[in-house]
N, C-alpha and C positions, 0 to 999 in steps of 0.2 A: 781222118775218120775216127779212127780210135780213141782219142782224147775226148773229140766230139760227142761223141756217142754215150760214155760213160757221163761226162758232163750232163747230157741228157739226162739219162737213168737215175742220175742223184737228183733232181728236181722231178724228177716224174715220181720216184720212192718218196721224195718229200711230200708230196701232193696226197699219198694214201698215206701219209703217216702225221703221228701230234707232232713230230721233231726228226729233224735229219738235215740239220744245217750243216752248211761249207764252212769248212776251216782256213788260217790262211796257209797251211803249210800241204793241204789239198790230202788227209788221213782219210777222208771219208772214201775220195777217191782210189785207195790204196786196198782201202776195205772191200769194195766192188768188186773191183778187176782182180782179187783175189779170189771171188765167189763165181763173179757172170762172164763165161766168152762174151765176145760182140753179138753172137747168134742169139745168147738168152736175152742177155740185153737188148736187141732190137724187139725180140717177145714180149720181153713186158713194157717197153714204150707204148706196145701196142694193147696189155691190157687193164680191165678197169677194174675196178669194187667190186664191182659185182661177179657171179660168175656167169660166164655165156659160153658157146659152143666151140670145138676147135674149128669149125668152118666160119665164126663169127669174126675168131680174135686171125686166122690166116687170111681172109676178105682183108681183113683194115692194113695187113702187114703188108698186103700184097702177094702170099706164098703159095705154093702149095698146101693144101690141108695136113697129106701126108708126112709133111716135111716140119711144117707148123707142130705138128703132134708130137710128133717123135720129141720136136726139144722140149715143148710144156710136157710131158711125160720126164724128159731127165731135170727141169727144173723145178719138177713137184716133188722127184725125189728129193733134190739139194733144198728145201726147204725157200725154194724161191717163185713159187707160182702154189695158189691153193687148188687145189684137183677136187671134182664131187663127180662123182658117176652115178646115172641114173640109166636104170636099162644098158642098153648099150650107147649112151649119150654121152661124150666126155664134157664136163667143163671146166674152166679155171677162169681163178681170180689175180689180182694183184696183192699178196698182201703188204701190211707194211714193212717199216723198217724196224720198229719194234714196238707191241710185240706183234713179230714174224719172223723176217728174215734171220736178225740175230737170234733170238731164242731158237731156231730154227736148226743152229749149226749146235747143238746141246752134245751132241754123239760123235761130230766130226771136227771141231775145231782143236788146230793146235795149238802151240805155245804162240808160232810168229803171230795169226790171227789174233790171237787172246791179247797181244803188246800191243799191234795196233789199236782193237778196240778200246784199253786201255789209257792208251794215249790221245785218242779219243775226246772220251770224257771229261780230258783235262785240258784240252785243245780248246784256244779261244777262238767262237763260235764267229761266222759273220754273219750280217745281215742279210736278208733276201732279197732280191732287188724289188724294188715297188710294183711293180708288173703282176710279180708274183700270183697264184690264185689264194695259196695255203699261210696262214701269218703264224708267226712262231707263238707256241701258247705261252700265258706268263706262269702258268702254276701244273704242279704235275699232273700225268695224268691214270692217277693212280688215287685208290678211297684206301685207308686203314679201316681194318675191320675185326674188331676183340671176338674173340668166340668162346668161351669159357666162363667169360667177367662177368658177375651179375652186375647190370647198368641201375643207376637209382633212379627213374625215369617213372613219371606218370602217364606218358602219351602210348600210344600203342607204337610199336616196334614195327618200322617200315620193312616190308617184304625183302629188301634188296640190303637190308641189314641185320636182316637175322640169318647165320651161315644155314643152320640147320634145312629152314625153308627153301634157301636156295639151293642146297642139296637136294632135299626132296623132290626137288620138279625136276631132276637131271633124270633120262635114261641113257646117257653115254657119257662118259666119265674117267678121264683115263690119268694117271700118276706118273710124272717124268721127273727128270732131276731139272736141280734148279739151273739153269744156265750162268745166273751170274757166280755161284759156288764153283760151280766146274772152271769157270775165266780165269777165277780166283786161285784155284788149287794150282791152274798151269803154270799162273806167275810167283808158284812155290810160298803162297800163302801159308801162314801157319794155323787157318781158322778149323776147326775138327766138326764145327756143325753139320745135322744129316742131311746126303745132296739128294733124296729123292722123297720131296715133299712138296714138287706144286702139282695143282689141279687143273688139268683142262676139260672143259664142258661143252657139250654139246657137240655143236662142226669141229671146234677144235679138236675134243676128242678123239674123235672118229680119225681125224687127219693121221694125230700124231703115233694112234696104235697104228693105223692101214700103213704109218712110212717108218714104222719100227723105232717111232722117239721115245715112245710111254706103251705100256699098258694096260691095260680095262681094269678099274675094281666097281666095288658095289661102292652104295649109295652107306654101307654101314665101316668101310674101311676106309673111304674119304674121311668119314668122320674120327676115326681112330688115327690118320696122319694127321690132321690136323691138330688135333689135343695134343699127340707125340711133338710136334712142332710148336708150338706153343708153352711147352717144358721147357723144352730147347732154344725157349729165349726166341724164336724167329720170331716174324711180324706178320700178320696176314694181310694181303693188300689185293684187292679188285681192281678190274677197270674200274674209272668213275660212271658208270651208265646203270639202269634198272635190272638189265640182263646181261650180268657177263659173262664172259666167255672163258674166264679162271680163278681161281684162288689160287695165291702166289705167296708163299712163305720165306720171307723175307729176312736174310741174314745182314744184322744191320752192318757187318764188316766187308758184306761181299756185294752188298746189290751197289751198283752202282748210281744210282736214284736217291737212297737213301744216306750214299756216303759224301754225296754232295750236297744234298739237304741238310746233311749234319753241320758242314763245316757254316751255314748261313744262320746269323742272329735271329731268325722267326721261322721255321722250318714248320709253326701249324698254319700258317698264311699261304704253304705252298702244298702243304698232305692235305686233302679234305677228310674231316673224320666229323662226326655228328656228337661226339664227347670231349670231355677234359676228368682229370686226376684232381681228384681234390680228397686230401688232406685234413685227418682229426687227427691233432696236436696230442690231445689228451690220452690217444688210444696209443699211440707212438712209443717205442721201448728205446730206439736210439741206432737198432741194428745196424742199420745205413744197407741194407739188402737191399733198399730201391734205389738208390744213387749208382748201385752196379747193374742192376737191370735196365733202368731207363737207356734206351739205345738214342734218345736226343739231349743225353745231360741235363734233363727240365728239374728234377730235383734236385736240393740241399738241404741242407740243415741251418736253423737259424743258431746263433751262442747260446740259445735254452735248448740249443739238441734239437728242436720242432721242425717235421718237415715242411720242407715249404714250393709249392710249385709254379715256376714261368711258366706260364700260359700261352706264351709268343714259341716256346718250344715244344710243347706236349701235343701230340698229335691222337691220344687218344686210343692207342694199341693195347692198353691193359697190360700187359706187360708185368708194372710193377704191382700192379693190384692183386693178383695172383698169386705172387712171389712173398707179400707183406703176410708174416707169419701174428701179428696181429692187428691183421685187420684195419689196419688206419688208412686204409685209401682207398677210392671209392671211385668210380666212375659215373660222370653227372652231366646227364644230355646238355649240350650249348641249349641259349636261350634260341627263340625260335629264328631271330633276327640274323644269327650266326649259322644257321643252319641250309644247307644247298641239297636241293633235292637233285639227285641225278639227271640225265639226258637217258631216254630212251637206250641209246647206243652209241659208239666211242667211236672216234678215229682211232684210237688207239689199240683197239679193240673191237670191230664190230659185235652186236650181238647175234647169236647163232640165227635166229630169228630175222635178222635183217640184211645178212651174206646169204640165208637160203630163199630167200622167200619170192624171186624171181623163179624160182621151179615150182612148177605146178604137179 
């Protein structure tokens, strides 16, 4: 039963998430049964996306309500079932495996957890069997998102790509540290960047103050972490959907997303960002200050000193644009042919709007 069981749980976690493929040496599985008894696990077999009642998801399990409750109460604490209470209603979701579960263990995870994860990422992944419902996505599932940059753009400025706006429509809004910094520091990382700078919005919000992972700022201190982060060399990255559910400041030596993007010969084929870096030779001093900030190695210097940038590496963070003490680089919307307009809402990330919107 036990092997069973978990076996299950990693394709049912896969099913609500962009990725959570088996490995062959079975770490996924290690990572589990580190987090779920057999009791949570058979709970979340039993629940969906959405959230619905604890007498809905104890019917499908077969249990008691009472009994049902009590563990989706201890697995909403461990960051393994989403909780929303209305009235005296409880319900929960499934969420995924990231971002969820892992971001989840931000405040609890140790060093062993943080090796596995680790090892993880570096684990070669298998394929799902063809049956499967969920297919492994080819490109991340994450948008770059500059905030500071002025863009040289004549189009109007899409909603879901201007931060400011998407701050603005937040009334719940809550500040946690970054989970992948935290992974990072356990496995005695020497990286000094600041760990409490992502955003979660909306549902998420609410979650992660109500279970003591983040909490609450204004609508005017989001905006002052972000700038602070953005100094600091981080990256700002969204789900890819119209309404996310975080702003995610992104340390390009810790996220793990980003550390394996790096190491691939076209890393803007797999970030989606709606800009590129481009480069006035003539305004260029020689500093080479953007050759240390680009966090995808997309600039050089040509033998006249001029910068120069791959295109197949530049994702579009601003980063260097900021940093260029004169001015010679510029951020310049892709043609329209290049340009992906979002999805409503992510696997990867539901939008707040689209986990709640089953309660009336």
């Amino acid at each position: 039963m036990s092997d069973d069981i978990y076996q299950r749980l990693r394709k049912a976690v896969a099913r609500h998430s962009a990725y959570f493929q088996a490995t062959a040496t079975g770490l996924e599985i290690e990572f589990l049964r580190r987090l779920f008894t057999e009791e949570e696990a058979e709970i979340y077999l039993n629940l969906t996306g959405d959230l619905e009642t604890t007498k809905q998801i104890a019917a499908r399990a077969g249990q008691d309500p009472e009994v049902a409750g009590a563990t989706l109460e201890r697995m909403a604490k461990k960051g393994l079932a989403f909780p929303k209470r209305k009235g005296e209603t409880h319900y929960y979701a499934a969420p995924p495996f990231a971002h969820g579960i892992l971001e989840h263990q931000v405040h609890t995870i140790d060093k062993e957890l943080a090796q596995v994860y680790e090892d993880y990422i570096w684990a070669e992944k298998l394929p799902e069997d063809s049956n499967d419902e969920q297919p492994v996505e080819l490109s991340m599932p994450l948008r770059s998102l500059p905030v500071k940059v002025p863009v040289n753009i004549s189009r109007p400025v899409a909603p879901y790509e201007d931060v400011k706006e998407l701050i603005k429509k937040q009334d719940r809004i809550a500040l946690t540290k970054c989970f992948c910094a935290v992974q990072q520091q356990l496995l005695e990382s020497t990286c000094d960047q600041p760990l409490e700078v992502c955003l979660m919005l909306g549902f998420y919000a609410e979650y992660y103050v109500e279970q003591g992972m983040g909490r609450k700022i204004s609508q005017e201190e989001a905006l002052e972490v972000l700038a602070r982060a953005e100094e600091a060399g981080l990256i700002h990255q969204i789900p890819d959907s119209q309404d996310p559910g975080a702003i995610c400041s992104c340390c390009p030596d810790c996220c793990g997303e980003l550390r394996v993007v790096k190491l691939l010969p076209n890393p803007a084929a797999l970030i989606t960002c709606s800009y590129f870096c481009q480069p006035d030779p003539d305004s260029c001093n020689g500093c080479e200050i953007c050759l240390d900030r680009c966090p995808m190695e997309a600039i050089s210097l040509t033998e006249d000193q001029a910068p120069s940038v791959n295109l197949d590496r530049c994702i579009g963070c601003g980063l260097c644009v900021n940093a260029c003490p004169e001015e010679a680089l510029t951020l310049v919307s892709k043609p329209e042919e290049q340009r992906r307009e979002p999805p409503s809402t992510s696997r990867f990330m539901r939008s707040s709007q689209d986990i709640e919107s089953g309660l009336s």
